[in-house]
C-alpha positions, 0 to 999 in steps of 0.5 A: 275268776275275775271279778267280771265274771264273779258278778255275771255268776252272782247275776245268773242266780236270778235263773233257776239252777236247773237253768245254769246247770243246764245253760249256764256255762254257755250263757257265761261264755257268750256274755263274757266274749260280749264284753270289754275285759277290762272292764270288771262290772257288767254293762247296766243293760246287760244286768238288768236283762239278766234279772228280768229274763232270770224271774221270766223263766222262774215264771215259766218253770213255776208254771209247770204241773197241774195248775189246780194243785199247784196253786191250791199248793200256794195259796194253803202256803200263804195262809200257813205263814199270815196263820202263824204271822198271827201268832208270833206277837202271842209268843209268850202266851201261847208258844206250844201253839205257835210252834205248832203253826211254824212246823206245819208252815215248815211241813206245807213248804216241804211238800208234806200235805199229809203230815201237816194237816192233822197239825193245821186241823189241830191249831184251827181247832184251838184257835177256834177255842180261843176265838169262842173262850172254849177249852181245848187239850190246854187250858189258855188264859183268856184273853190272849195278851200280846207280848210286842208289836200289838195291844190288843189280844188275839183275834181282841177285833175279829169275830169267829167268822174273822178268826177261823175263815183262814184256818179253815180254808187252810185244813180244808186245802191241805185235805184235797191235797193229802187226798189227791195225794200228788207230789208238790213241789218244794216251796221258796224258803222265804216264806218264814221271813214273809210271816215275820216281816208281817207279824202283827198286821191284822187284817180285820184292823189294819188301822191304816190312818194310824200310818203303823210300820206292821200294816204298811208293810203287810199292804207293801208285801201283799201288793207287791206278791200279788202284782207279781201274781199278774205278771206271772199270769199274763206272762204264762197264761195260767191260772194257779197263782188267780187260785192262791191269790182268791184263797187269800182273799177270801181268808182276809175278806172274812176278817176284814168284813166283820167291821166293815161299818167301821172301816176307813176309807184307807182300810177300804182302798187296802181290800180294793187293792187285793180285790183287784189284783186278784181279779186281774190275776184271774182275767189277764191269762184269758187274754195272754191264751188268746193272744197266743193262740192269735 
C-alpha cells in the first residue's frame, strides 16, 4: 500500500463503514486514478471534500428511523453523561454511585432503555436525597465534598428544583423508550470522554467572569454539538436532534434558573447561546422541507 493510498484510507473514516463497505473500494479506485502518483498526500480540496461529504452522510444515516425515539434516544444520552459529569469530582465521597450513574451511561449508549432505567431511577432518587439531606439505601456524609476540579459541595449552588429537573427528565425518557420498546441504535462511544472533558462545570454556576478551563470547555463543547445540531437539521430536514437539544436545555434552564438574579451577563449570554441554537435546530428543518419540496 503506498502511502497516497494510506492516507485516502485514513480520510474515508469520515464515512460511515457501512458506506466504505459498500462504496469504499469504488470511491478508493476513483480518487487514486484522479491522482498524481508520485505524489504521497492527497490534494487539500480533495481531503477536506472527503471529510465534509463523510460527516454529510453520517448526517443522513443518522437521520434514519423514527425521529421522535431516536431523538428521545439522544437527548436521555446527553443527560446520562452531564448526570455523571456531575459526579466524577465526587469520586471519592460517593463512588457507588458514580459507578452507578457511568454503567447506566454505558447501558443508554447500548441501547439498552430497560435495563438502564431502574439504575437511572435509583441514582434520581439519591441524588434527590443528597439534594433535601434525606437518607436513602446508604447513609451519605452531608455535605458532599468534592475531591478535584471544584470547591464546592455537590448540588452546594443548586436548589432541588436544579439538582433533580435533569434526573428526572433522564428516568422519565428512558421510560417512554422502555415502554415503546423499539430498538435503538447504538450511540458513539465518545460520550464517556464528553462527561470527562466537562467534568466539573456546573451549569447552575458557571462562574464564566472567573475565565475557569471546566466552563469554557463545557460552553466550547455545548455550542459546538449544538451547531452541529443545526447543520444536521437544516441538512436533513429532521427533527430529532431539536428534541435532544430541547431535553438538554430544559435540564440546564432548571439549574441555571435558580439564581438567575445572581447571574452575570456572561453566564446569561451562555443560556442565550443554548437557547438560540435550540431554537434554530427547531426552526431551520421547516425551512430545509419546503426548499425540498419547492
Amino acid at each position: 500500500m503506498t502511502p497516497l493510498e494510506r492516507r485516502y484510507r485514513r480520510l474515508m473514516r469520515a464515512y460511515p463503514r457501512s458506506y466504505r463497505s459498500a462504496y469504499g473500494e469504488e470511491l478508493l479506485d476513483i480518487l487514486l486514478g484522479h491522482t498524481d502518483p508520485a505524489r504521497t498526500t492527497p490534494p487539500l480540496k480533495e481531503a477536506a471534500g472527503l471529510l465534509v461529504n463523510g460527516v454529510r452522510e453520517r448526517a443522513w444515516q443518522a437521520a434514519r428511523g423514527p425521529a421522535w425515539t431516536d431523538g428521545l434516544h439522544l437527548g436521555v444520552t446527553a443527560l446520562s453523561a452531564a448526570h455523571l459529569a456531575t459526579l466524577l469530582p465526587f469520586a471519592a465521597a460517593v463512588p457507588g454511585w458514580l459507578a452507578l450513574s457511568a454503567l447506566t451511561l454505558a447501558l443508554v449508549v447500548l441501547g439498552r432503555a430497560r435495563l438502564a432505567l431502574p439504575l437511572a431511577s435509583l441514582t434520581a432518587v439519591k441524588m434527590g436525597a443528597i439534594g433535601t439531606g434525606a437518607v436513602f439505601l446508604d447513609a451519605t456524609l452531608l455535605p458532599v465534598e468534592p475531591g478535584f476540579l471544584l470547591d464546592h459541595p455537590l448540588y452546594g449552588y443548586s436548589g432541588l428544583l436544579g439538582a433533580a429537573t435533569g434526573p428526572v427528565l433522564n428516568v422519565a425518557g428512558l421510560g417512554i423508550l422502555a415502554w415503546r420498546g423499539r430498538p435503538l441504535r447504538r450511540r458513539s462511544l465518545w460520550w464517556a470522554p464528553a462527561a470527562l472533558l466537562v467534568a466539573g462545570a456546573d451549569p447552575a454556576w458557571m462562574a464564566l467572569m472567573d475565565a475557569a478551563p471546566g466552563p469554557l470547555l463545557r460552553v466550547t463543547a455545548e455550542a459546538a454539538v449544538l451547531a452541529g445540531a443545526v447543520w444536521a437539521g437544516r441538512l436533513t430536514g429532521d427533527l430529532r436532534w431539536a428534541l435532544a437539544a430541547a431535553l438538554y436545555l430544559a435540564a440546564t434552564s432548571a439549574a441555571f434558573g435558580e439564581h438567575l438574579l445572581y447571574q452575570s451577563r456572561q453566564d446569561l449570554a451562555y443560556w442565550g447561546v443554548l437557547a438560540l441554537f435550540t431554537l434554530l435546530a427547531a426552526v431551520v428543518p421547516y425551512g430545509a422541507r419546503t426548499r425540498a419540496i419547492d
